[in-house]
C-alpha positions in Angstrom: 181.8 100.0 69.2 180.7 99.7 72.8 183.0 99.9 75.6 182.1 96.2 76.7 182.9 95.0 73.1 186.1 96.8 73.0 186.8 95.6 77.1 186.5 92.2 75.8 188.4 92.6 72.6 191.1 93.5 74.8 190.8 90.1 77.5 190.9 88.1 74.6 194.0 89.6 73.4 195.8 89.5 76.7 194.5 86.5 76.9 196.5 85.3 73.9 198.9 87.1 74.7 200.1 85.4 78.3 199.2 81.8 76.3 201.9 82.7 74.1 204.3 84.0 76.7 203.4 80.7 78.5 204.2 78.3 75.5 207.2 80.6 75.1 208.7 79.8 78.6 207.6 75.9 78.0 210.0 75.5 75.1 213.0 77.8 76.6 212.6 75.3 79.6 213.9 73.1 77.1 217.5 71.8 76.5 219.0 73.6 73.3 219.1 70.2 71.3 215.3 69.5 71.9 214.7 73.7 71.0 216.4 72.5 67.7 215.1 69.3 67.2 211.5 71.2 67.1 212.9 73.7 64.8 212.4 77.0 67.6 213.7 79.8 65.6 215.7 81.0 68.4 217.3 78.0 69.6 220.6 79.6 69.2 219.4 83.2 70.9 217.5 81.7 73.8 220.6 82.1 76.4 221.4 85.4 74.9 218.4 87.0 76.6 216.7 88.4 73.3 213.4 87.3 74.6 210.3 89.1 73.9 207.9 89.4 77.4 203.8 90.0 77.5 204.8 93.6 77.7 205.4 93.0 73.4 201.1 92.3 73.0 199.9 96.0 73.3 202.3 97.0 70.1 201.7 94.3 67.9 198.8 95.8 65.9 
């Protein structure tokens, strides 16, 4: 594996990774009854602070 291929392999996982953190702050912008009218697992969490950050991308292999 060259270093560019692994370089990129890493962009396009960070790259997932922030569009997920993204979406993730998109629906916890939401009131609690529209988190649960969508069926968002942690509807009842999401004021707790159990959030997971951008920092969770680099373990999730």
């Amino acid at each position: 594996m060259s270093i560019l291929s692994s370089i990129g392999r890493l962009a396009t996982e960070f790259s997932a990774a922030r569009a997920r953190y993204q979406t993730e702050r998109a629906i916890h912008s939401l009131p609690i009854e529209l988190q649960k009218d969508i069926g968002w697992p942690e509807a009842a969490d999401t004021r707790t602070g159990s959030r997971l950050g951008v920092g969770s991308w680099a373990g999730a292999k």
